[in-house]
C-alpha positions in Angstrom: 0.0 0.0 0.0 3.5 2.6 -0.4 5.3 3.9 -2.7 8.4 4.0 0.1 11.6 5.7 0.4 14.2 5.6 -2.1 17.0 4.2 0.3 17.1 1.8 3.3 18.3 3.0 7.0 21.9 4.1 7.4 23.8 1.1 7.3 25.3 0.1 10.8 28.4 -1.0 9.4 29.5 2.2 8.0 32.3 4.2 9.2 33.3 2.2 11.8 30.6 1.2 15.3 27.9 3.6 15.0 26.1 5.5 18.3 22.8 4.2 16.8 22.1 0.5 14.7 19.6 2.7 13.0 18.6 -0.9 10.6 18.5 -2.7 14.2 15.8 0.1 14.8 13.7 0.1 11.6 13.5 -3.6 12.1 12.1 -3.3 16.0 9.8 -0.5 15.1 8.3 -2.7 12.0 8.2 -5.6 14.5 6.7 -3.5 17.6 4.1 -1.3 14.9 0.5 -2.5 15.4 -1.0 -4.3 12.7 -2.3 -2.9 10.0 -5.9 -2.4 9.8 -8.0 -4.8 7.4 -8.7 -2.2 4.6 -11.2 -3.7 1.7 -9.0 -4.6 -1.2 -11.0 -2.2 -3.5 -10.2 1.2 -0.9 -6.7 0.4 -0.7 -5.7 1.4 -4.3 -8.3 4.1 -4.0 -6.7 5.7 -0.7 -3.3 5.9 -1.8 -4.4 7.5 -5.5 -6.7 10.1 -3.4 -4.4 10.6 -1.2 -2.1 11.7 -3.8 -4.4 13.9 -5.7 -5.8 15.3 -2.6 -2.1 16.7 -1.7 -1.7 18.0 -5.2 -4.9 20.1 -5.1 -3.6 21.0 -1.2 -1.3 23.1 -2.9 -3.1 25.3 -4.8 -5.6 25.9 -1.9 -2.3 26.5 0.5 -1.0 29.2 -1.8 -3.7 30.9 -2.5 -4.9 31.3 1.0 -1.4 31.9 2.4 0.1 33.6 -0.2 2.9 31.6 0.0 4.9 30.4 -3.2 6.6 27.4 -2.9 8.1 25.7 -6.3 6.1 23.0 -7.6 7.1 19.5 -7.0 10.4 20.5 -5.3 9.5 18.1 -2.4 8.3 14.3 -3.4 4.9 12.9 -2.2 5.2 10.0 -0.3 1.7 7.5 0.2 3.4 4.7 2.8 2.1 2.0 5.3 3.7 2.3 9.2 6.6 -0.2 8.3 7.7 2.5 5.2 6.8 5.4 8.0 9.4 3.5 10.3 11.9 3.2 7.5 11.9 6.8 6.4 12.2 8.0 10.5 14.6 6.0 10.9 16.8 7.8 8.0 15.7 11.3 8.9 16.9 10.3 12.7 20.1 9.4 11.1 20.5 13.2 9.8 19.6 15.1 12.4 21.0 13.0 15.6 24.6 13.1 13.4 25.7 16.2 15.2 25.1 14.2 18.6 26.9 11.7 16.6 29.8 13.3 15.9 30.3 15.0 19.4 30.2 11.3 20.8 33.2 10.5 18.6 35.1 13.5 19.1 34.8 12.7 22.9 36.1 9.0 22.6 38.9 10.1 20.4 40.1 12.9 23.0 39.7 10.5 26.1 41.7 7.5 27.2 41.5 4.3 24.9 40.2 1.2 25.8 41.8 -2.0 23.7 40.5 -1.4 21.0 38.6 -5.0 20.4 37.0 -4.1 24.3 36.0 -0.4 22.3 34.3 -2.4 19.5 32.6 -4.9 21.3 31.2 -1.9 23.8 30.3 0.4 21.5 28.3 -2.5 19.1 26.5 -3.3 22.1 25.6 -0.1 23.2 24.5 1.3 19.3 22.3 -2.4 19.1 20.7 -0.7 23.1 19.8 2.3 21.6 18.6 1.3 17.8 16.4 -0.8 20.1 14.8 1.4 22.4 14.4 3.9 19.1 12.9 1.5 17.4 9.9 1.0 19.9 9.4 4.4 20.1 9.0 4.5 16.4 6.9 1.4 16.2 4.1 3.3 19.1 3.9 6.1 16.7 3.5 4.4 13.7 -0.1 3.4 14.2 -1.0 7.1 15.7 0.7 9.6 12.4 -1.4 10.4 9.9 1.0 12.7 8.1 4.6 14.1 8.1 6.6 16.8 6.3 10.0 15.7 6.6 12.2 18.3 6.2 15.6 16.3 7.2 15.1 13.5 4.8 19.0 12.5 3.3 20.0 15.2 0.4 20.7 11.8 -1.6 16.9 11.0 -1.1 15.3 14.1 -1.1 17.2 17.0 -0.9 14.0 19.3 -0.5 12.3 17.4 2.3 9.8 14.8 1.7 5.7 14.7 2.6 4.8 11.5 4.2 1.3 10.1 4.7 0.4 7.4 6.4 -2.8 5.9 4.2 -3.7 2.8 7.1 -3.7 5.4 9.9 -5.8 8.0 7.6 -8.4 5.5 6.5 -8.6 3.6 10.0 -9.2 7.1 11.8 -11.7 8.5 9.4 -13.5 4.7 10.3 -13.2 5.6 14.2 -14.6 8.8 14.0 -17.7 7.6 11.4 -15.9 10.7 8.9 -16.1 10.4 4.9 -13.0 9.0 4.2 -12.9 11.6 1.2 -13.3 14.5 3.2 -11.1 13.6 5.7 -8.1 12.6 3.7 -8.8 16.2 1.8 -8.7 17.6 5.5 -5.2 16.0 6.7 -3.6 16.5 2.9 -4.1 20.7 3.5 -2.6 20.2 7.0 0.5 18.3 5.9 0.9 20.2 2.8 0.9 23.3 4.5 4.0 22.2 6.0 5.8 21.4 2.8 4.8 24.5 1.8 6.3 26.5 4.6 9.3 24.7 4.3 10.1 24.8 0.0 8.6 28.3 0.3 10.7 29.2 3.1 14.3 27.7 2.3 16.3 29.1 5.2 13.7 27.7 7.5 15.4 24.0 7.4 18.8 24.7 8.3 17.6 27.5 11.1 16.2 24.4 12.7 19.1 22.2 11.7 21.5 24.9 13.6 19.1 24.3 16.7 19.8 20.9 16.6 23.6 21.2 16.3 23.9 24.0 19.0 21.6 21.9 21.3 24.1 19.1 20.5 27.0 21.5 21.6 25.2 21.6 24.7 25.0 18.2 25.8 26.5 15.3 26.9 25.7 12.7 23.8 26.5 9.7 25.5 23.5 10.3 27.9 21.2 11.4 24.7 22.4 7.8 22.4 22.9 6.2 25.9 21.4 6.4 29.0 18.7 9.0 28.0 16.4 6.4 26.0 17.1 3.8 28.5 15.7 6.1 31.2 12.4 6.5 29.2 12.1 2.6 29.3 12.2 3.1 33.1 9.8 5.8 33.2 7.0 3.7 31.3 7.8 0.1 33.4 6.9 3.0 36.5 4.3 5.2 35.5 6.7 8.1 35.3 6.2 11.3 34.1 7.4 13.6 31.8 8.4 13.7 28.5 12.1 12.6 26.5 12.7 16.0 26.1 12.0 17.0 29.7 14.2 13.7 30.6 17.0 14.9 28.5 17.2 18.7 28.9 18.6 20.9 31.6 18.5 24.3 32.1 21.5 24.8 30.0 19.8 24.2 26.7 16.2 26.1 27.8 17.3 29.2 25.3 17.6 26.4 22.4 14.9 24.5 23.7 12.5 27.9 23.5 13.7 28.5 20.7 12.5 25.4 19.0 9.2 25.5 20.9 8.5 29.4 19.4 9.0 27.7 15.5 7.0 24.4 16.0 4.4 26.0 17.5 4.4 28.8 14.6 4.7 25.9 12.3 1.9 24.0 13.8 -0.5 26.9 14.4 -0.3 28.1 11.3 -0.9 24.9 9.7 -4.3 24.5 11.9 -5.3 28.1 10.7 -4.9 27.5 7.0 -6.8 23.6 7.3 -9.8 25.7 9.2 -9.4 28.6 6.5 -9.4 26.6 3.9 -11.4 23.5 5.1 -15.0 24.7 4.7 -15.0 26.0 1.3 -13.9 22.1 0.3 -14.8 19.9 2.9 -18.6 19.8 3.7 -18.3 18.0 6.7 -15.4 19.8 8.1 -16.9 21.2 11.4 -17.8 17.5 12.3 -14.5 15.9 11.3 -12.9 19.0 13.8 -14.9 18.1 16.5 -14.8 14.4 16.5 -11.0 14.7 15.9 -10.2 17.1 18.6 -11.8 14.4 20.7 -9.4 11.6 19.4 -6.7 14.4 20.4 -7.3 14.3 23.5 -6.7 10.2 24.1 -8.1 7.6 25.6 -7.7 5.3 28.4 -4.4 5.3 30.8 -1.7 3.8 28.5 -2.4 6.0 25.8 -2.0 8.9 28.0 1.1 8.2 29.3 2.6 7.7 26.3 1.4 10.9 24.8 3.4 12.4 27.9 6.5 10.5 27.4 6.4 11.4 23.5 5.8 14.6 23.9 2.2 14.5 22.1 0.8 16.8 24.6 3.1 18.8 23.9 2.5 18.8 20.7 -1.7 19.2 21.0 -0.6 22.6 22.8 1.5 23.6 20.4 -2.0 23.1 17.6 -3.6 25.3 19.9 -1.2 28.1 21.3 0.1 28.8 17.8 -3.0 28.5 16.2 -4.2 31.5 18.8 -1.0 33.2 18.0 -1.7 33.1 14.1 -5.3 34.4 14.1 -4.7 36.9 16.8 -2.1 38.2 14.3 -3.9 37.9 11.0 -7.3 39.2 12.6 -5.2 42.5 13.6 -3.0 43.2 10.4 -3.8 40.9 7.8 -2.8 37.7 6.0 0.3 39.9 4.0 1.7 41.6 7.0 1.4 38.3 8.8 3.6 36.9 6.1 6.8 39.0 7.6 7.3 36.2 9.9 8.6 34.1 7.0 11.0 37.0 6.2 14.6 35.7 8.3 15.4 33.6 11.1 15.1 37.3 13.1 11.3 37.8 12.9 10.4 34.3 14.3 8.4 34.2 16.9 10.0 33.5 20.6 8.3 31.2 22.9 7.2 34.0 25.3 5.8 36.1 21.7 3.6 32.9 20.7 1.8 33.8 24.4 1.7 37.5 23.3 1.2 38.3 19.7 0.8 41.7 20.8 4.5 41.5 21.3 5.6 40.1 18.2 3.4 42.8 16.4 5.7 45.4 18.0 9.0 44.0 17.7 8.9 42.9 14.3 6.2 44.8 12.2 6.4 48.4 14.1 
């Protein structure tokens, strides 16, 4: 049911032991993935075509509400099942944990040596530990995404990011929530192409969050992120902890970065949320029923789910829909869809963490 990535995982051999078996991890998160839902043989060929088509005329609708340009086709369409999902995650993990990566290694080569067969051995085991434990993280949220710009896909793959969507997850929820599978795949397709868009349209946007990544990786000790770090977030969910990875890993050191990142996802994911509602009821007749139901769904169900959302950092996430969301109408209501646009303009008129809670503020600093 996927037309899949072009190349497998990183291969675990190369350049020496690696900090992550990222093939030992695609091949735990397939194994660990639920199983696919039994689609009818006659909706699966029609879910993946729609789902194509639907994110083609996404982009027309995207621009023309947005006014943002991005060039055609300069980021490849992706229809995949959760094992593909896996697959792809686990090559975009390989790009952006490489800064980690390479801190790791330029530790071991400035401290004392072990023999180096005791080096090896160590190092094989620990990389097999932690493709693992990524793996099973990868394997709980492949039955839960529906969609996925990927803006740190391999340049060898796709060099402009890549738009993944999930067609099991998008026809299994549209069954849950009683939606018209047509409508709702339309409905995801403008949210996820609204991030391709922001990113083709916006090219500095990718390595601004890239350089996040490798100053956060400045920051840190990466042993404890490729090491002890996931292995701590097994422990948390054998005893009910809470928290999320990110809380587990970070420390008051990288807050500034961390803010940082929060301000542009949120930006990122508001702003999708306004254009899908913007957009939505001018295409989708049923869209006010499919928001409802899904906000619902948002909000989880039973314990399990919930603590997992935690330790994933899906609430998070479901605050970052609704903070930015507020940030981006509050904005557009007050001076307009154009003016709006200067956001997009340089890493400099971004909005902060703090601004996302007070547009008000953002209007000053960047538009007065």
């Amino acid at each position: 049911m996927s037309s899949h990535p072009s190349s497998g995982p990183p291969d675990p051999s190369a350049a020496g032991a690696p900090a992550i078996d990222w093939a030992l991890a695609a091949r735990i998160g397939a194994r660990l993935a639920p199983p696919e839902p039994a689609i009818p043989a006659e909706s699966v060929a029609e879910t993946v075509e729609a789902l194509r088509a639907d994110a083609e005329r996404s982009s027309g609708l995207v621009r023309e509400f947005t006014g943002l340009h991005a060039v055609e086709h300069s980021a490849p369409v992706l229809v995949v099942d959760r094992r593909r999902w896996i697959e792809a995650n686990t090559q975009s993990f390989g790009v952006m944990m490489q800064p980690f990566v390479d801190q790791l290694a330029q530790r071991r080569s400035d401290g004392p040596q072990a023999p180096e067969v005791l080096r090896r051995a160590g190092a094989a085991v620990g990389s097999r530990v932690t493709g693992a434990e990524l793996g099973a993280l990868l394997g709980l949220l492949s039955g839960k995404v529906l969609g996925q710009f990927d803006p740190f896909a391999p340049a060898d793959v796709a060099p402009d990011g890549r738009l993944l969507l999930v067609a099991p997850n998008v026809w299994q929820v549209a069954e849950e929530i009683g939606a018209r599978h047509r409508d709702f795949r339309l409905w995801v397709c403008l949210h996820e192409e609204t991030h391709r868009v922001q990113f083709t349209a916006v090219p500095w946007l990718r390595d601004h969050l890239r350089a996040q990544v490798e100053g956060l990786a400045g920051t840190l000790d990466p042993s404890a992120v490729l090491g002890d770090g996931l292995s701590r977030v097994v422990e948390a969910v054998r005893g009910g902890g809470g928290g999320s990875i990110v809380d587990m890993l970070s420390t008051p050191d990288q807050k500034e970065i961390i803010d940082r990142v929060t301000g542009v996802m949120s930006l990122l994911e508001g702003h999708a949320d306004v254009v899908m509602d913007g957009v939505g009821p001018g295409v989708i007749p049923t869209v006010k029923r499919i928001r409802r139901a899904f906000e619902q769904r948002r909000d989880g169900v039973g314990h399990l789910d919930r603590l997992l959302r935690r330790l994933l950092g899906l609430d998070a996430k479901m605050a970052q829909y609704r903070d930015g969301a507020v940030f981006v109408r509050s904005v557009v209501d007050r001076v307009g869809m154009d003016d709006f646009n200067a956001v997009w303009s340089a890493p400099e008129a971004l909005p902060s963490r703090a601004e996302i809670a007070d547009p008000d503020a953002w209007v000053a600093r960047v538009l007065s």
